[in-house]
C-alpha positions as CSV (number, residue, x, y, z in Angstrom):
1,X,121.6,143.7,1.9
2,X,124.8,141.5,2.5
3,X,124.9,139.7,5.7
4,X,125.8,141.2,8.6
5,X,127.4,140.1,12.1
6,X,125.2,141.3,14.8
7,X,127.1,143.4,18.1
8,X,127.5,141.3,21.0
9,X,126.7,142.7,24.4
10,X,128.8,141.3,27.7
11,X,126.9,140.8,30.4
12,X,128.6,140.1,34.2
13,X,126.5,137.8,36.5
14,X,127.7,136.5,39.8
15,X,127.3,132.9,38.6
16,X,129.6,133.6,35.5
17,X,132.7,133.1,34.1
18,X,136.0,134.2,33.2
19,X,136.9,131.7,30.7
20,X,135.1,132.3,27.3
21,X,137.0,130.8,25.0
22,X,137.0,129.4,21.9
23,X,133.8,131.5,21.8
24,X,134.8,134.9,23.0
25,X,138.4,136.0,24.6
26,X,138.8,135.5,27.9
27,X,137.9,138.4,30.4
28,X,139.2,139.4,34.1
29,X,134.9,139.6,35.2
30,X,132.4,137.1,35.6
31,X,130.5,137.0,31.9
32,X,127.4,135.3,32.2
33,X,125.5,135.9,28.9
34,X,126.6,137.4,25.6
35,X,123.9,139.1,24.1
36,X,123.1,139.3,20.1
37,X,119.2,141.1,19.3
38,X,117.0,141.3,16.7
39,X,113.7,142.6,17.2
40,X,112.2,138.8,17.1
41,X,114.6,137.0,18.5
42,X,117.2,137.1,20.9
43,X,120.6,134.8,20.9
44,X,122.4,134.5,24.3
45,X,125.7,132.5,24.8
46,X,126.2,131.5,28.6
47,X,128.7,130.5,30.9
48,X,128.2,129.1,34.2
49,X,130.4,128.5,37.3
50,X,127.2,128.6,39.6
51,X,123.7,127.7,39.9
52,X,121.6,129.6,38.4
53,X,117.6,130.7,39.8
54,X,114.9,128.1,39.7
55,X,112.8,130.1,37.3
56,X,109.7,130.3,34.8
57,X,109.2,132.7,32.3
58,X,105.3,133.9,31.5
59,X,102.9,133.3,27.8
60,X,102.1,136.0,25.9
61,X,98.9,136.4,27.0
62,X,100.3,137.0,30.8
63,X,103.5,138.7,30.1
64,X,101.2,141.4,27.8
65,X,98.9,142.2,30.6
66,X,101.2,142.3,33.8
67,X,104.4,143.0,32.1
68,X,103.8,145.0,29.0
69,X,105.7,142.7,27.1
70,X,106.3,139.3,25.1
71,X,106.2,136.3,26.9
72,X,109.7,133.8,26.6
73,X,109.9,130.6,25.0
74,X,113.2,129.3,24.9
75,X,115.8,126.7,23.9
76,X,119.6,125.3,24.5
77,X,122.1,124.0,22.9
78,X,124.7,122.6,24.9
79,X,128.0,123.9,23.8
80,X,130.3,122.4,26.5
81,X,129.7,120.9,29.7
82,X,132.0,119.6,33.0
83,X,131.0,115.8,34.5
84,X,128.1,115.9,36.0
85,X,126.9,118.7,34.6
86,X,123.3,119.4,34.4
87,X,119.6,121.3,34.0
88,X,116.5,121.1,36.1
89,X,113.5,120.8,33.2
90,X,109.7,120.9,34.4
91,X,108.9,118.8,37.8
92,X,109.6,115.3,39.0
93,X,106.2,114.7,39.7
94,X,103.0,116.9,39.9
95,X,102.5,119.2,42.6
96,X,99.6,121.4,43.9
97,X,100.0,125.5,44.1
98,X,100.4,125.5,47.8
99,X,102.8,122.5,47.9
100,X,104.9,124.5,45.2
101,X,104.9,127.9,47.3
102,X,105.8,126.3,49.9
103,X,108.5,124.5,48.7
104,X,110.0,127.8,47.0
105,X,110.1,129.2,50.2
106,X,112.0,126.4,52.3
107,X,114.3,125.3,49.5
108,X,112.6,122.1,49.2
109,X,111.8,122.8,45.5
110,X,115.2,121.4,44.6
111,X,113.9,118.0,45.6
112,X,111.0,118.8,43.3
113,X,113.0,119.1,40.3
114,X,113.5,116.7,37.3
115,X,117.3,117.2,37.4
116,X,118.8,116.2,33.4
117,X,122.7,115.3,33.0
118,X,124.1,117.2,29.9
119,X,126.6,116.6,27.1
120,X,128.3,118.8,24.6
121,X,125.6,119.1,21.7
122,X,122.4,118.4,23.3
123,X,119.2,120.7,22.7
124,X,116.2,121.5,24.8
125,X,113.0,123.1,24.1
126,X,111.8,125.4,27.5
127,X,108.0,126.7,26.7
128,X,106.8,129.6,28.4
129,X,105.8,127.8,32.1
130,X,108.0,125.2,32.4
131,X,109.9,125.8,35.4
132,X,113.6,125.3,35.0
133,X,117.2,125.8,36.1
134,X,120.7,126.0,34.4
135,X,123.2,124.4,36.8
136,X,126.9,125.4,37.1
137,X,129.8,124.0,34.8
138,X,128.4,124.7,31.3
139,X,128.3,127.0,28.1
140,X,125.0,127.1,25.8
141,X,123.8,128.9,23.1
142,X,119.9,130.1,23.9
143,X,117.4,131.0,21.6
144,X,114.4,133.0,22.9
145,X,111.7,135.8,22.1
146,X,113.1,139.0,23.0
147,X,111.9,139.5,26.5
148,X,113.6,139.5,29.6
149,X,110.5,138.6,31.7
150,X,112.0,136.1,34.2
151,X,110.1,135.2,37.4
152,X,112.6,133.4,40.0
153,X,111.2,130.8,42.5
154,X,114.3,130.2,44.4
155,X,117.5,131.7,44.4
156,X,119.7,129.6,47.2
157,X,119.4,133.1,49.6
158,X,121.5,135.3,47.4
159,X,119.2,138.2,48.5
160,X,117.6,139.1,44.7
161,X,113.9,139.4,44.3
162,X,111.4,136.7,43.9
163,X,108.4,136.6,42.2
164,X,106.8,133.6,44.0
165,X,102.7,134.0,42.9
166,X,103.4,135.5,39.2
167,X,105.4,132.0,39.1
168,X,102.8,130.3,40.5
169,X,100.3,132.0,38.0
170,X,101.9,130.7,35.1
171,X,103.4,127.3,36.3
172,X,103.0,123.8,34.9
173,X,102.3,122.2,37.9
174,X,101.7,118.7,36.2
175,X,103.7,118.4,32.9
176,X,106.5,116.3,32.6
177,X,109.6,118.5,30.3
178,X,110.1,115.3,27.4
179,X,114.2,116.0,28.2
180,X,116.8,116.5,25.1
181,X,115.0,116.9,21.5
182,X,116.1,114.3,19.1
183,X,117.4,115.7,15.6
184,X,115.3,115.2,12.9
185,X,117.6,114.7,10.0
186,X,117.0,117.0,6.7
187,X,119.3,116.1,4.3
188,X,123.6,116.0,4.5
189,X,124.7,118.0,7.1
190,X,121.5,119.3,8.2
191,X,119.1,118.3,11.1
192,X,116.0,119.8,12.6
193,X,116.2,121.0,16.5
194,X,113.4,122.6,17.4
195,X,110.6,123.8,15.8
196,X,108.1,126.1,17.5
197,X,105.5,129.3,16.9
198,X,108.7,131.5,17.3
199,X,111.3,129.9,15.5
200,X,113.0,127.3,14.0
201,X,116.1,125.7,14.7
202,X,118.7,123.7,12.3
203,X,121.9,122.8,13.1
204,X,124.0,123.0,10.0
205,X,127.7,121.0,10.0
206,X,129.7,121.2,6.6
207,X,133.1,121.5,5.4
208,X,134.0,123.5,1.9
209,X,131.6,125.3,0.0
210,X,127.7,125.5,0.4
211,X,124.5,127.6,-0.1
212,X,122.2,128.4,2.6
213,X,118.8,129.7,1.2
214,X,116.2,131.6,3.6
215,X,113.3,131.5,1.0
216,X,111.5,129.8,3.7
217,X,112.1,132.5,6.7
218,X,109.4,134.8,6.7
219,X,111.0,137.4,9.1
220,X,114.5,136.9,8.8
221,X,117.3,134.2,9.5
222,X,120.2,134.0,12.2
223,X,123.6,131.9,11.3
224,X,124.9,131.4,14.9
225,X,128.6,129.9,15.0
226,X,129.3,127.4,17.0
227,X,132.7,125.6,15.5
228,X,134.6,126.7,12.9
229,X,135.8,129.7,10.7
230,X,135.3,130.7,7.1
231,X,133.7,133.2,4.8
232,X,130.3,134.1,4.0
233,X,129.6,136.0,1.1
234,X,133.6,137.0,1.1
235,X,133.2,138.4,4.8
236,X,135.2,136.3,7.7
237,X,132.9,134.5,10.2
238,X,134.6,132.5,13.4
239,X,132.6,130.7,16.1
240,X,130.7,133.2,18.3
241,X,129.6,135.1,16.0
242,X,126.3,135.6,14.8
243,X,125.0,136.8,11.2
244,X,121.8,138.2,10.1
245,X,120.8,137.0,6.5
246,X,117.9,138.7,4.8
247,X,114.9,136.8,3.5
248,X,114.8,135.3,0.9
249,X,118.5,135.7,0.6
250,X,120.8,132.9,-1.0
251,X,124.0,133.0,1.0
252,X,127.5,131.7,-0.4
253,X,129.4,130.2,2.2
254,X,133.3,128.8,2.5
255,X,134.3,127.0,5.5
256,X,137.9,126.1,6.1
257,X,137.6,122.9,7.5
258,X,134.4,121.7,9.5
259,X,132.4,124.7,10.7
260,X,129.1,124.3,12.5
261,X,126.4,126.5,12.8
262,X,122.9,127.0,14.2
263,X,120.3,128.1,12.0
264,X,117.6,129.8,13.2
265,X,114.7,131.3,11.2
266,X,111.5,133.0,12.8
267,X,108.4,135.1,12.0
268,X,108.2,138.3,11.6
269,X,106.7,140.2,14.8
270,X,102.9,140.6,14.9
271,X,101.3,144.1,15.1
């Protein structure tokens, strides 16, 4: 089959924005997420004006048995950011269960945080029980399992639900979050992101003409825009977008000018 763009879904939040461009056109409501699904894998674009819930997403082992579902591992890629922008990853220091509850409840869990500046192309890896947050002036590109399991510790009173002890049941309570991944170069134009059980990203930059092959995805293979426009396999692609590519497939593509893309390949689902 020829590649494909995949649909994207709008989604409003109250911590979103109006201005989506050069990704997406600008709209009159707040548009947190952009949503693109596969059954593996699913791509988000965000864009924050607001904080957004200190949160922890369950394994699979939890997620199966309280939530009939997938657990979420996750990453970002930082597509644009405002100074002093920046991301709560893991804690600042190890805390005990009680300490943690009670600090969700009071609002104290703020101090508990190890907050993390961000720039414009920096990645980080979020396992399933890292507590984390996203905080406001940003855009990112997310990569995830296909669940929406999202427990929230601490939502600065906006009135939505919490899910204090099913956060505390999967929380690392004593592991420091390593921070932004460092790029493992693969060859011109082509560096290694993140590599875990449920996928595997590349970020790809080129300009002109050049061959992507997915021999090596076993499921499938995402190209996910993030600058440029061009042609692949004779179909139009600008940044935003986001094309599914068989396996196995060898994929023709023409950029006009620098395009760059992130490349994510991933397993195909266990029965």
């Amino acid at each position: 089959m020829k590649p494909a763009p995949l649909n994207p879904v709008f989604h409003e939040k109250i911590w979103g924005a109006s201005h989506l461009e050069p990704w997406f056109r600008d709209t009159p409501e707040l548009t947190g997420e952009v949503w693109f699904a596969t059954p593996e894998v699913l791509v988000k674009f965000l864009f924050t004006t607001g904080d957004l819930s200190v949160q922890v997403h369950p394994p699979d082992e939890y997620a199966r048995v309280h939530e009939s579902s997938a657990g979420k591992t996750e990453m970002w890629h930082i597509l644009s950011a405002e100074a002093g922008a920046q991301i709560a990853l893991g804690l600042a220091r190890p805390v005990t269960r009680e300490k943690l509850e009670r600090a969700a409840l009071d609002g104290s869990i703020m101090e508990l945080l190890r907050w993390v500046p961000v720039r414009a192309g920096d990645t980080f890896y979020i396992p399933a029980g890292v507590i984390h947050a996203i905080g406001a002036g940003m855009s990112l590109c997310e990569i995830q399992q296909n669940s929406d399991v999202t427990y929230r510790l601490f939502d600065y009173g906006r009135g939505r639900e919490l899910h204090i002890d099913r956060s505390l049941d999967v929380a690392f309570l004593d592991w420091e979050h390593p921070g932004a991944a460092t790029p493992e170069p693969l060859g011109p134009g082509r560096e290694l992101l993140v590599e875990s059980p449920y996928f595997r990203t590349e970020r790809l930059m080129f300009g002109g003409e050049f061959r992507v092959n997915s021999a090596a995805a076993v499921g499938g293979e995402l190209l996910i825009v993030i600058a440029g426009k061009g042609a692949i396999e004779e179909q139009e692609y600008s940044q935003g977008q986001v094309w599914k590519i068989d396996p196995a497939a060898e994929v023709l593509v023409r950029s006009q000018g620098p395009s760059t893309f992130l490349r994510c390949l991933y397993p195909a689902l266990k029965n």
